[in-house]
N, C-alpha and C positions, 0 to 999 in steps of 0.2 A: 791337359785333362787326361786323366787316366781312364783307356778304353776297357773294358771284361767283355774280353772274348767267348768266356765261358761259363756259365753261371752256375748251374747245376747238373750232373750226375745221377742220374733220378735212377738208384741202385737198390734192389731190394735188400733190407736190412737181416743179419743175421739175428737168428731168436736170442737176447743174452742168457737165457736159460740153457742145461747142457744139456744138448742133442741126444736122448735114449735112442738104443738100438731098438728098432722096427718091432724084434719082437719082443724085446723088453716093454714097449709102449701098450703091444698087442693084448698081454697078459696084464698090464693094468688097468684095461680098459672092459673092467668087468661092471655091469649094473649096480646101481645103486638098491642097499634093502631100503625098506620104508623109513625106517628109522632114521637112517643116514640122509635120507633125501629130505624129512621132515627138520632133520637138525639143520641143514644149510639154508632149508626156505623160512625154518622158523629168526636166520638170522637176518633176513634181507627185511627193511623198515618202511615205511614211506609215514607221509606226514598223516596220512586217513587211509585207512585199509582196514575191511572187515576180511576174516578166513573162515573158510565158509567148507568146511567136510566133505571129501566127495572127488570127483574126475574134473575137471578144467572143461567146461563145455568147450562141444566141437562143434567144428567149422571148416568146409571146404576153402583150401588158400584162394586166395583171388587174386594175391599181391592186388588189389586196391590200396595195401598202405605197406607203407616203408621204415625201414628205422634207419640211422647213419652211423652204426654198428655192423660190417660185416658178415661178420661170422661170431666174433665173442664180443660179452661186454664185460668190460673189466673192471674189479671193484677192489677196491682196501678202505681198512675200516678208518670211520673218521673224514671221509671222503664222497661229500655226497653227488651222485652222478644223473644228470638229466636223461631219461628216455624220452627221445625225441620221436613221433612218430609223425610222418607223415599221410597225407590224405588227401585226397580229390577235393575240389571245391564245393560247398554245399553241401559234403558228407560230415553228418557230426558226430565226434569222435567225443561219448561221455566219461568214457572209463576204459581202464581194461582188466582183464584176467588176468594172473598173472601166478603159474605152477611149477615146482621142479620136479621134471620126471621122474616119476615113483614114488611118489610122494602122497598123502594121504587128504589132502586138502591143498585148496590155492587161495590166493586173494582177490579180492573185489578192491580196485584202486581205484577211486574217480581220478578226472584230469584234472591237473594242478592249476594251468592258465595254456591260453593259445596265442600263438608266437604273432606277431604283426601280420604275418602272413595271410594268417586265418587258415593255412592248411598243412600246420603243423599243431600238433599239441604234444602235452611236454606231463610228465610223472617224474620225481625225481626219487630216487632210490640211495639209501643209505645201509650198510651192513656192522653189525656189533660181531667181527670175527673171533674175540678174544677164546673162545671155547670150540673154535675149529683149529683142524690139523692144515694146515697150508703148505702148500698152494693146492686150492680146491677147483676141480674144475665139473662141472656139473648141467647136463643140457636140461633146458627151459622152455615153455610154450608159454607164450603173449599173445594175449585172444583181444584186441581194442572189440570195445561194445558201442553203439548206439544209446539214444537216449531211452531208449525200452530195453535197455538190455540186450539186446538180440545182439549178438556175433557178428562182425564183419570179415573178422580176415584172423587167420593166424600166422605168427611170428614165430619160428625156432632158431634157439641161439643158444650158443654154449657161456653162462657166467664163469668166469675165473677170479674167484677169488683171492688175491695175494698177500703176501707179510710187506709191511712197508721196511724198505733198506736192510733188506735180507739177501745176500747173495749177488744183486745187482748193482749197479752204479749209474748215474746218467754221463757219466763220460766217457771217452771213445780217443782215440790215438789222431792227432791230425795228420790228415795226408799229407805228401809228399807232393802232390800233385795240386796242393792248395796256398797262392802266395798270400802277399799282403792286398792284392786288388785283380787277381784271376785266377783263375785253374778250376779244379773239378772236387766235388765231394757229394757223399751220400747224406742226406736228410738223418737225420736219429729219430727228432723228437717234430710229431706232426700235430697242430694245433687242432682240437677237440672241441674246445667250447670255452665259452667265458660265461660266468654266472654269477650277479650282485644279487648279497643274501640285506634285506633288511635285520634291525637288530632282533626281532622278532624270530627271524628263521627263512621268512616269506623272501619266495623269488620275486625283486621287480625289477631286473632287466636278464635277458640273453642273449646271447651271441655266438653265433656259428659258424664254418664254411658255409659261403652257398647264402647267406641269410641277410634279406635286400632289408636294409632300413629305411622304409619313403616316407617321405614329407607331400603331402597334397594344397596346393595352393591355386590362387588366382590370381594371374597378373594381369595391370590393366596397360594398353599402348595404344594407337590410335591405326584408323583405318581411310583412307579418301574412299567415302562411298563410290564418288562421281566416276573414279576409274578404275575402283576394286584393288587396287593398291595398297602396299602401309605407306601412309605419311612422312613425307621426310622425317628425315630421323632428327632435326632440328625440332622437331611440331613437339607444342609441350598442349596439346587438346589429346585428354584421355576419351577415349567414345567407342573401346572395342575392348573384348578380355581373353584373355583365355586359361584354360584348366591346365594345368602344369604338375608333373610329377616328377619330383628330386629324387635319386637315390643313389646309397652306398651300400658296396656290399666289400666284405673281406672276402676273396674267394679261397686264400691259403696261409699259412702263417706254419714256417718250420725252422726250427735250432738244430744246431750242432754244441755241444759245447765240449772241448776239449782238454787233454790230462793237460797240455802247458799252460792254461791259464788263459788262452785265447775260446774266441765264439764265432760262428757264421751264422746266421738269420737271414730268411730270404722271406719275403712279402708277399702277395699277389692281391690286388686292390679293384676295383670297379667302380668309376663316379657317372654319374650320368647331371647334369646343372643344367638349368634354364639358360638359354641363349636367345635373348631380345631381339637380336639382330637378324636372325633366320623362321622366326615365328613370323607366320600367316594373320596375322591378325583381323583381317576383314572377316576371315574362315574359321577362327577362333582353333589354328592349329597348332600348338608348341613348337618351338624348334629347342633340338638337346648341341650340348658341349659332351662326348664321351670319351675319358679315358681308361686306359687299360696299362694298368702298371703294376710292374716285377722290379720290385728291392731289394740288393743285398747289403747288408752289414757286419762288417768287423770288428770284433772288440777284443775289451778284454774282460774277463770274472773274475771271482773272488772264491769260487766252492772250492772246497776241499774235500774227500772221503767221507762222509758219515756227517759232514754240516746241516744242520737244519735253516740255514737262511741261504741266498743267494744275491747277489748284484752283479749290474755288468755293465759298459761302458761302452757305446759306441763309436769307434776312432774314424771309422772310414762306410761311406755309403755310395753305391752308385747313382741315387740322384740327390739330391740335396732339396728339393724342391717337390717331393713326393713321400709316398711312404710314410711311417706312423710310427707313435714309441710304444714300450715295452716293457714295466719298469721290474724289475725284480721284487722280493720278497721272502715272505717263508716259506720253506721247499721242504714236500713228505713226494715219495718215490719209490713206484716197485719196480720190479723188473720190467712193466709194460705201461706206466703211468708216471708221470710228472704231474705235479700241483705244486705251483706260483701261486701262493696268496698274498693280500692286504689290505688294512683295515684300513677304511678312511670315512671322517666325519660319521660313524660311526654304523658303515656298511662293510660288508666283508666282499671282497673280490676274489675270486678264486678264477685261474685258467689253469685247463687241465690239455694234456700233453697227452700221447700216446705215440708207442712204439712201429705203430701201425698206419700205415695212412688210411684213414676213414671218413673221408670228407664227402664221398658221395650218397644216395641212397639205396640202400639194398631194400630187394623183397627179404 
């Protein structure tokens, strides 16, 4: 059996954009006039949005909510990308604001839908860059509201808008330090979100780091009152239940894919199953089965320069018996974005990539 010593490298990735001198960056980094800020917000879409003339109502920050965006949120046209916001429980998040700096008006977005969770809710944003100079990068205030309107928290973040397969590539040089089943390498391309669009337009599933998907059930097993005991486990007398909660979550999902033609893919998984045999059943307590599993895989691809599809082949995985597939598709890409799509029975799948790892939540 072949052992991996060493799985990942967890290396911060250089920007593929080229690095401005300090003060060259300094000197571009002048305010936006009105006009300019109006032309990048009048490009940013959502599915319901009224713009409504005026300042972005304010709000003392409270971090009460989070986005899983960093610092920037990155967009190309053609590419619709979910704002994920996060929130306390019992807090209802009906909408938000949503302005770019210096700008002469903002939008009123209601929320799209709210994730399984109940304390995430989701706006997805789409831009028609065709009539901007790119790469644009532009800071934004995200004000989530209540269902009166009233302001809960504010969000600041830089949007960067890019040209898709303009100047960057998703591929990267394999290391030296990377065999057929060990060694070391840095992540490129960090899993962002999965999002099935009906044929309509309408989001009905997502998928995230971090994003438990439970099942709530009830099993029935048996209990000997007489001694507070479970029943032998031969006893087929159901007389006792208990409330039982499944879950999976994806915690990570990151590619490499490189100029020879080869790929690494590494996983990170979370299950939690019913387990009959360690459940209380007189006390109606669950018992769980939990795993915590890290996948890596080998292949090979098919991209070339400037392709608009991709496939890839799995040769080699470190477990066999874990971990999940991945299928390729049509591929649009900026310098900070990857998007895997494909249609099936007659939904659109889209998983989107980033250059950045953003899996957690920021204020």
């Amino acid at each position: 059996m072949l052992m991996v010593s060493a799985l990942v490298l967890y290396a911060a990735c250089s920007d593929p954009i080229t690095e401005v001198d300090d003060n060259e960056q300094d000197e571009e980094d002048t305010e936006l006039t009105t006009s300019e800020a109006d032309e990048i917000a009048n490009a940013l879409s959502f599915k319901t949005s009224a713009k409504v003339t005026g300042k972005i109502p304010t709000v003392a920050k409270t971090s009460r909510t989070r986005m899983n965006s960093k610092d920037t949120i990155f967009l190309m046209s053609g590419v619709r990308i979910p704002l994920r916001i996060s929130h306390p429980p019992g807090q209802l998040i009906s909408g938000i604001f949503i302005a770019v700096r210096g700008g002469s008006f903002y939008q009123d977005v209601p929320i799209e839908m709210e994730e399984e969770s109940d304390t995430v809710s989701l706006v997805i944003v789409d831009v028609d860059a065709d009539d901007l100079d790119l790469p644009a990068d532009v800071p934004a205030d995200i004000v989530p509201y209540d269902n009166s309107k009233q302001p809960i928290d504010i969000i600041e973040r830089t949007i960067t808008i890019e040209e898709p397969q303009n100047q960057c590539d998703i591929l990267i040089d394999r290391p030296l330090t990377l065999t057929d089943s060990t060694g070391y390498w840095a992540p490129e391309w960090y899993w962002h979100h999965t999002v099935i669009f009906n044929p309509n337009g309408d989001v009905v599933f997502i998928n995230a780091p971090g994003n438990a998907h439970i099942t709530k059930t009830t099993y029935e097993g048996c209990c000997d009152f007489t001694t507070g005991k479970n029943c032998n486990i031969l006893a087929t007398t159901l007389n006792a239940s208990a409330d039982v909660v499944i879950s999976y979550t994806i915690m990570s999902e990151t590619f490499a894919f490189f100029s020879n033609g080869t790929f690494v893919r590494q996983t990170h998984e979370r299950k939690q199953n019913f387990d009959p045999t360690t459940t209380q059943w007189c006390s109606g307590l669950a018992g769980y089965t939990n795993s915590d599993d890290v996948v890596t895989y080998q292949g090979t691809h098919d991209y070339i320069t400037g392709d608009t599809n991709i496939t890839y082949v799995t040769k080699w995985a470190s477990c066999d018996l874990c971990g999940y597939g991945s299928p390729g598709g049509s591929l649009a890409y900026s310098c900070h974005l990857m998007v895997i799509s494909r249609n099936t029975e007659g939904s659109n799948q889209v998983r989107v990539y980033v250059r950045d790892p953003t899996s957690d939540w920021y204020d």
